[in-house]
N, CA and C of each residue as an Amber inpcrd file, in Angstrom:
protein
   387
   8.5900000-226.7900000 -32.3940000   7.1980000-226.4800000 -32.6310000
   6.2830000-227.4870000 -31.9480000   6.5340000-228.4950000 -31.9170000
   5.5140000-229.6510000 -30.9680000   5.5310000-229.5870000 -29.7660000
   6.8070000-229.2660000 -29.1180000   6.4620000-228.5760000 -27.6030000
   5.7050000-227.7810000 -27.5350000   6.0280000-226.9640000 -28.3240000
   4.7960000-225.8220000 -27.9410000   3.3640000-226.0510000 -28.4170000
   3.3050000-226.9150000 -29.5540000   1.9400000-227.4290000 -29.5030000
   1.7400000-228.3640000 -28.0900000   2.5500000-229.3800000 -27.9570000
   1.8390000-229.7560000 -27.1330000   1.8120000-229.0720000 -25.3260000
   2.3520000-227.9120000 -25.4510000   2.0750000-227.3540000 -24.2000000
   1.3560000-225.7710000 -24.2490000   0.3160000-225.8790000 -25.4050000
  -0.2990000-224.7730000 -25.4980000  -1.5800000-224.5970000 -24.5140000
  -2.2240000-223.2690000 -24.4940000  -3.1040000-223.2120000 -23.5330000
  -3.8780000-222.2090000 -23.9500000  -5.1820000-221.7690000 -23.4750000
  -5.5200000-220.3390000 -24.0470000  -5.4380000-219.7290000 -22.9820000
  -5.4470000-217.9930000 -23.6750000  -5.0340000-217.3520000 -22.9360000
  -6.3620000-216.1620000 -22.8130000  -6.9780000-215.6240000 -21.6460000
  -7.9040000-215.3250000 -21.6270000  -7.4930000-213.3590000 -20.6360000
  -6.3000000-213.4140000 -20.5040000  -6.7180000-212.2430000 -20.2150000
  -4.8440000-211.5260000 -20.2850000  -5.0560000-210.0650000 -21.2970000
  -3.7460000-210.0050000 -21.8560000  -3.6450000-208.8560000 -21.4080000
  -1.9330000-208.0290000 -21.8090000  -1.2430000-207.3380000 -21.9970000
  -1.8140000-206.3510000 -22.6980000  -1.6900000-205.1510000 -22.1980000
  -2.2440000-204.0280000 -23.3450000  -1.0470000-203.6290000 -24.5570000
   0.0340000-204.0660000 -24.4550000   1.0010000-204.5660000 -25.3590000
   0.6480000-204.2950000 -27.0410000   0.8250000-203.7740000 -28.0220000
   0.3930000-203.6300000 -29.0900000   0.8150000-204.7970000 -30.0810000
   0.1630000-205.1380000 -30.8870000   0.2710000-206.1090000 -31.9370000
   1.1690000-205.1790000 -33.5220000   2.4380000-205.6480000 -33.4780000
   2.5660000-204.5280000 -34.6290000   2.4540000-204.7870000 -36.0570000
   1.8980000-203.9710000 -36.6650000   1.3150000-204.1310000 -38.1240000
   2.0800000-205.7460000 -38.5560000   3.5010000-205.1080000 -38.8540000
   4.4800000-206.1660000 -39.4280000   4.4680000-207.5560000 -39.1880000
   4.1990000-207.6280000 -37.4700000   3.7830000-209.0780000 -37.2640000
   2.5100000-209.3170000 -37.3910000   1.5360000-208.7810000 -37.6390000
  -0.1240000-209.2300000 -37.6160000  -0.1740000-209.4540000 -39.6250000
   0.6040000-209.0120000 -40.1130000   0.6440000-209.0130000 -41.6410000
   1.8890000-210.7680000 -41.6520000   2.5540000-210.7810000 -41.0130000
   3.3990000-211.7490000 -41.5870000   2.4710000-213.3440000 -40.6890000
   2.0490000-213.2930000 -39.7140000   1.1080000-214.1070000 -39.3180000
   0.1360000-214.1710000 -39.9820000  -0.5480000-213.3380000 -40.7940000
  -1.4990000-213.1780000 -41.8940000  -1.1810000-213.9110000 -43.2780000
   0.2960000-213.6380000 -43.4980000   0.6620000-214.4400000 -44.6430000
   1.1210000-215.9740000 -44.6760000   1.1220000-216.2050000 -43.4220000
   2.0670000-217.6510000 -43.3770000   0.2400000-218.2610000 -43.0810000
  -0.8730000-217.4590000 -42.1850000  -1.9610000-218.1310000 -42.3700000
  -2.3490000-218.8440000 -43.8440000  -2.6220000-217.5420000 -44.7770000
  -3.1540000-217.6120000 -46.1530000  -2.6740000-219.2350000 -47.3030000
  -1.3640000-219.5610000 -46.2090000  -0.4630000-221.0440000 -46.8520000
  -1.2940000-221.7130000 -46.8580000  -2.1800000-221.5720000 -45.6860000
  -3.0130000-223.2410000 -45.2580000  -3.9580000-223.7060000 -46.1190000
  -3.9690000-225.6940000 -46.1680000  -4.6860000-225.7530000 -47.2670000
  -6.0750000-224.9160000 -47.0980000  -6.3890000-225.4110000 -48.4480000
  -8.5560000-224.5450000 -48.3790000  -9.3890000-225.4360000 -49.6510000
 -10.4080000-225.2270000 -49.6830000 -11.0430000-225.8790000 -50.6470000
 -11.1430000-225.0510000 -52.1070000 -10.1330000-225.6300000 -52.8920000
  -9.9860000-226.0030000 -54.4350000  -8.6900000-224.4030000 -54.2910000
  -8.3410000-223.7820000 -53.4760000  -7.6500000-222.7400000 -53.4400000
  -8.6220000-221.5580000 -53.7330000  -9.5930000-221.8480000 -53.5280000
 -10.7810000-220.6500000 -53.1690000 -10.7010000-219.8400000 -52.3470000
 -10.3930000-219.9060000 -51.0910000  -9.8320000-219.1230000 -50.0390000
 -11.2050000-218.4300000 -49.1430000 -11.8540000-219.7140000 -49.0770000
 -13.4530000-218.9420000 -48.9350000 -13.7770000-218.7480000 -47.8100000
 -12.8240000-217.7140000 -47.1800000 -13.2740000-217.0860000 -45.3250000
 -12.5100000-215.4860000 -45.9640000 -12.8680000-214.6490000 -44.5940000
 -12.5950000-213.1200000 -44.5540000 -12.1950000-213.2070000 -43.2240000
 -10.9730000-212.2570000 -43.0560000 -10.6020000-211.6380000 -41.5240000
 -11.0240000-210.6110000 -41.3760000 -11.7770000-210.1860000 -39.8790000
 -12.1310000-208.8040000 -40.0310000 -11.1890000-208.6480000 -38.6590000
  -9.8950000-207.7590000 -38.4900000  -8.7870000-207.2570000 -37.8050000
  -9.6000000-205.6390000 -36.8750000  -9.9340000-206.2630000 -35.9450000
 -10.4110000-204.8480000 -35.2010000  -9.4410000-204.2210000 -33.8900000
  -8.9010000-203.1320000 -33.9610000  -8.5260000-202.3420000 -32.7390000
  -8.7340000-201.4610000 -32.0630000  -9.6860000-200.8000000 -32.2990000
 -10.3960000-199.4720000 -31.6450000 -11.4450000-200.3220000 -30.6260000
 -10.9470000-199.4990000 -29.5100000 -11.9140000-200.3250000 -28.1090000
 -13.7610000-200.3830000 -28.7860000 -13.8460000-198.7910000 -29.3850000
 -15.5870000-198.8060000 -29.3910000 -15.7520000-199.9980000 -30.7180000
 -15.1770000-200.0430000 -31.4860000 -15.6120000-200.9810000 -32.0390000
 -14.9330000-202.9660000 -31.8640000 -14.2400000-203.3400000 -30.6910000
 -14.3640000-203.9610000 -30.1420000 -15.5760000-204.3000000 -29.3140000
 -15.8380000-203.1150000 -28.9130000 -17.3920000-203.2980000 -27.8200000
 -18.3370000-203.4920000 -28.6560000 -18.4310000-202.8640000 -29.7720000
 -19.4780000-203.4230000 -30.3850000 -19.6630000-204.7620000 -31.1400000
 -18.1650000-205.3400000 -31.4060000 -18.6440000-206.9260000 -31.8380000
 -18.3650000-207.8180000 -30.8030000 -18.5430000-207.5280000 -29.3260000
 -18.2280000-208.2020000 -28.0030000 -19.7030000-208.9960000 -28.1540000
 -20.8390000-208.7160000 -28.6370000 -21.9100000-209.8930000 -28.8450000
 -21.5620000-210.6940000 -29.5560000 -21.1130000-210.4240000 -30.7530000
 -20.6090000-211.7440000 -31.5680000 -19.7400000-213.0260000 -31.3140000
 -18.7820000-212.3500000 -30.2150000 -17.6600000-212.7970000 -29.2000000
 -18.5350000-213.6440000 -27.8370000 -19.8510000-213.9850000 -28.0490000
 -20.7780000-214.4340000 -26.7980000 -20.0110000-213.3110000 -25.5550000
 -19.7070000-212.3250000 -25.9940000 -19.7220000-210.8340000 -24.8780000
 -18.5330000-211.1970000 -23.7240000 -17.2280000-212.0340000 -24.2560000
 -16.2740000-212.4970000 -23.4140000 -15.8170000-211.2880000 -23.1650000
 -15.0490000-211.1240000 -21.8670000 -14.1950000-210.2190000 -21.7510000
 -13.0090000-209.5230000 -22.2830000 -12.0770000-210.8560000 -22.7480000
 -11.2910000-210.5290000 -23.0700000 -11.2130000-209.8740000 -25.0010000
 -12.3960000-209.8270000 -25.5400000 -13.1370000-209.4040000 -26.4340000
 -12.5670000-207.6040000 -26.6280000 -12.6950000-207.3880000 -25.5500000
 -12.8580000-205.4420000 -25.0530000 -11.5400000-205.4380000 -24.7790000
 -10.3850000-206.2790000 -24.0930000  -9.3840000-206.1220000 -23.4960000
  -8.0950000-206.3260000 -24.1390000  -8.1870000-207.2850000 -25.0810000
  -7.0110000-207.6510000 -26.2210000  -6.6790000-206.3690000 -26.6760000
  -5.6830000-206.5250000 -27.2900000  -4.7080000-205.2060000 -28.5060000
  -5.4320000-205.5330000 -29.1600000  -5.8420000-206.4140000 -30.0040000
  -6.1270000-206.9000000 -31.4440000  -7.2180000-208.0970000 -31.1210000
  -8.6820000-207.8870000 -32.0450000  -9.2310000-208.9060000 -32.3050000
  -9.1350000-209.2960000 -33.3450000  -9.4660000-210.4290000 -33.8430000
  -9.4290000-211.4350000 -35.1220000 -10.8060000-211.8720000 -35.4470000
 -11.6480000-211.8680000 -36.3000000 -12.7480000-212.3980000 -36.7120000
 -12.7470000-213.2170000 -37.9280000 -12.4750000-214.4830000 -37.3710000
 -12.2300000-215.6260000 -38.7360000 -13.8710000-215.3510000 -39.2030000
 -14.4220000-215.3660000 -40.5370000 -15.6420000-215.4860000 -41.1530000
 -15.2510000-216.1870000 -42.6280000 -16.4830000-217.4580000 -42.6120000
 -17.0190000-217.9520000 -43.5140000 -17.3180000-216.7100000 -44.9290000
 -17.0560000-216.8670000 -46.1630000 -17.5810000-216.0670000 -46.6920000
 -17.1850000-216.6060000 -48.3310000 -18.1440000-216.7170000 -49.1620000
 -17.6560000-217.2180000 -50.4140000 -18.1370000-215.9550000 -51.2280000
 -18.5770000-215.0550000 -50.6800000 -18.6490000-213.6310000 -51.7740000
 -17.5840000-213.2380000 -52.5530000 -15.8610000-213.1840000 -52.1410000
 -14.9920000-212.9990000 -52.8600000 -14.9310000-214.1570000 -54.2290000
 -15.1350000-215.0450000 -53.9250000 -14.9770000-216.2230000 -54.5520000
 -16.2450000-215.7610000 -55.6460000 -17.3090000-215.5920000 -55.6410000
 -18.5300000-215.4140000 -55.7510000 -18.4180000-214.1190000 -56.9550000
 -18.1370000-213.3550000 -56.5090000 -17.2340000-211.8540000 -57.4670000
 -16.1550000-212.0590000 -58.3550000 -15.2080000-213.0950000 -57.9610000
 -13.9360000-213.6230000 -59.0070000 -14.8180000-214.1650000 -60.3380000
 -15.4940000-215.0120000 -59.6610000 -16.4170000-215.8180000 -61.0640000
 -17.1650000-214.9060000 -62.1690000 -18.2420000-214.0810000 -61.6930000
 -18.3980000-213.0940000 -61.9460000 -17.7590000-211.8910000 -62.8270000
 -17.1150000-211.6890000 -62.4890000 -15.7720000-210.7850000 -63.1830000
 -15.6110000-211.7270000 -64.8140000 -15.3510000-212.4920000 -64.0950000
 -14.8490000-214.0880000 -65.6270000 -16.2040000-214.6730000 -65.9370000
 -17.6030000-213.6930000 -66.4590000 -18.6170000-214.4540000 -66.5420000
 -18.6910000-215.7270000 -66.0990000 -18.5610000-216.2060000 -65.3220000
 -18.6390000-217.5220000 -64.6590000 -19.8100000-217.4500000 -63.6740000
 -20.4460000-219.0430000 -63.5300000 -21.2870000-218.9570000 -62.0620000
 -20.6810000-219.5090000 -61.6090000 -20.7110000-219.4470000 -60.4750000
 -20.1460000-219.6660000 -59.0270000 -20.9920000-220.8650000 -58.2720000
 -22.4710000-220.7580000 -58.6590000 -22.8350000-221.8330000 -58.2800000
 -22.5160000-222.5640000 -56.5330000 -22.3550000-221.2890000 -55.8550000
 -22.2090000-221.2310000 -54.3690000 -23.0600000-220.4400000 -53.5590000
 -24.2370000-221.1770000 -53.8990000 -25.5310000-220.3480000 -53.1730000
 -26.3640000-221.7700000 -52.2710000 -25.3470000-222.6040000 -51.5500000
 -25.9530000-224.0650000 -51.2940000 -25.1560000-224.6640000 -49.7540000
 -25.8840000-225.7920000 -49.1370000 -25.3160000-225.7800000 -47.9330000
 -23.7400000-226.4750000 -47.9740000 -23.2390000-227.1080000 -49.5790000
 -22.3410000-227.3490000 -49.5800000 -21.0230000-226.3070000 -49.6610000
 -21.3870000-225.2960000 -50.1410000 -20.5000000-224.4430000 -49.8790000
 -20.5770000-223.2540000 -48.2070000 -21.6160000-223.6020000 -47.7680000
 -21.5540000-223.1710000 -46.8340000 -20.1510000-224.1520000 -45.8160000
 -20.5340000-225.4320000 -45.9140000 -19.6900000-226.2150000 -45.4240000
 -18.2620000-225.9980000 -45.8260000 -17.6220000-225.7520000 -46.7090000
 -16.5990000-225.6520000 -47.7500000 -16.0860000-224.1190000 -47.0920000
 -16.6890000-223.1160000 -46.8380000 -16.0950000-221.7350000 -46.3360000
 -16.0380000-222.2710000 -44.5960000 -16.7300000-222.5320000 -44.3200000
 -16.7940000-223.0720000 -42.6710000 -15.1570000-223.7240000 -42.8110000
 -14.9480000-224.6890000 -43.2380000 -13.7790000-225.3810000 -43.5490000
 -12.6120000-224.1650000 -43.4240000 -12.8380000-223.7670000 -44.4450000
 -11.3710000-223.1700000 -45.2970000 -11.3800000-221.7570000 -44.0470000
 -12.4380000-221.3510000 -43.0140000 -11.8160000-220.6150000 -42.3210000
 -11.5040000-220.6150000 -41.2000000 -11.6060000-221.9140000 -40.5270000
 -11.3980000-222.6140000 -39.4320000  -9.7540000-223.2020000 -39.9570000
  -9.6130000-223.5390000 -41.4850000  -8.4500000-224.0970000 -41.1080000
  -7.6270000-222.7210000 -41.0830000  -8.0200000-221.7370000 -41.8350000
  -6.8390000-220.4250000 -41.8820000  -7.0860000-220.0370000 -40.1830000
  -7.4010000-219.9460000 -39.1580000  -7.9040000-219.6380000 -38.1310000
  -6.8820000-220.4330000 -37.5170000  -6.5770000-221.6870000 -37.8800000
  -6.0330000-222.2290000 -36.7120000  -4.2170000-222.0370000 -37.3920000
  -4.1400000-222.0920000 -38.7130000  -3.1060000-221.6970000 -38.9500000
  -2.0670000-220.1240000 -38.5960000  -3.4890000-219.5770000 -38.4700000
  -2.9670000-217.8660000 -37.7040000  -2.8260000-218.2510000 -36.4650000
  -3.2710000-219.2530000 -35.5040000  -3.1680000-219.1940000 -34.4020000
  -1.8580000-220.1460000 -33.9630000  -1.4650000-220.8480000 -34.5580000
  -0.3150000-221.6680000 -34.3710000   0.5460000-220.8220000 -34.5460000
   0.7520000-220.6390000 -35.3600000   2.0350000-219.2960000 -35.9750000
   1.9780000-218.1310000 -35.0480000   1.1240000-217.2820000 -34.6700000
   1.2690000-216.6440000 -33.4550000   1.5060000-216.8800000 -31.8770000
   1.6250000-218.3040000 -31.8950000   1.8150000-218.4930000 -30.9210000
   3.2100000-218.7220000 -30.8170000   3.8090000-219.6340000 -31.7190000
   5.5450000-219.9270000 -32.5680000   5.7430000-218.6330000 -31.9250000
   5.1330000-217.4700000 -32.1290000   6.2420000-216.0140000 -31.9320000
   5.8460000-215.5100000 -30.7140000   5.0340000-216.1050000 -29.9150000
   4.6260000-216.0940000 -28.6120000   3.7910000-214.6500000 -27.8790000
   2.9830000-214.9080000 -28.8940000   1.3720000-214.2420000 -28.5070000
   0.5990000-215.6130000 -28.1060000  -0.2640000-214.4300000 -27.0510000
  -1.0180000-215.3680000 -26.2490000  -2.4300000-215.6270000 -27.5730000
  -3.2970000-216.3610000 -27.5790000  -4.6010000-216.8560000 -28.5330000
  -5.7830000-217.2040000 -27.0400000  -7.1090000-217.2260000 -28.0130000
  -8.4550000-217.6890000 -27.4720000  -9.2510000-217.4560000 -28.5530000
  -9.6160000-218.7510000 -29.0640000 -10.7530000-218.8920000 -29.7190000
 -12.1690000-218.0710000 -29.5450000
């Protein structure tokens, strides 16, 4: 695994090759391991494969190419609404309406982000941030 960390690279223009469920779910689960703040889990993946709606979050993507061209996009997002709804449910406040939890989901989905991306690479899919 450290070779290949240390001889990783991004990869900017791919294979029309399909991503199959089984591996985009088991890279999904070995992500979800990584630490997070308090086990909150406070990011969302949004998993897109249909070209038109690739094209349409290619702005969000600063309109890269390889955005439109991948099998599979990945959209790591910040998000403490799940977290936000758990409490809720359990009359609880949540008390995550502040820039510290903004910081705290920023965290926890950058680290699941990079944990999906290590692990997909272990099985040797190409990545780009």
């Amino acid at each position: 695994m450290l070779e290949n960390m240390k001889n990783r690279r991004t990869i900017r223009k791919y294979t029309t090759q399909d991503i199959p469920d089984a591996l985009l779910n088991e890279l999904l689960e070995v992500a979800a391991r990584a630490s997070n703040t308090g086990n909150m889990q406070l990011y969302s993946v949004v998993i897109t494969r249909d070209k038109a709606n690739k094209e349409k979050l290619a702005p969000a993507h600063f309109n890269q190419q390889m955005i439109t061209t991948a099998p599979v996009v990945l959209t790591f997002c910040a998000d403490a609404n799940r977290f936000v709804k758990w409490a809720e449910q359990r009359k609880a406040v949540a008390g995550f309406d502040n820039f510290q939890t903004f910081i705290a989901s920023t965290i926890d989905a950058m680290l699941f982000a990079q944990s999906f991306c290590t692990a997909a690479e272990e099985k040797g899919l190409g990545i780009c941030y």
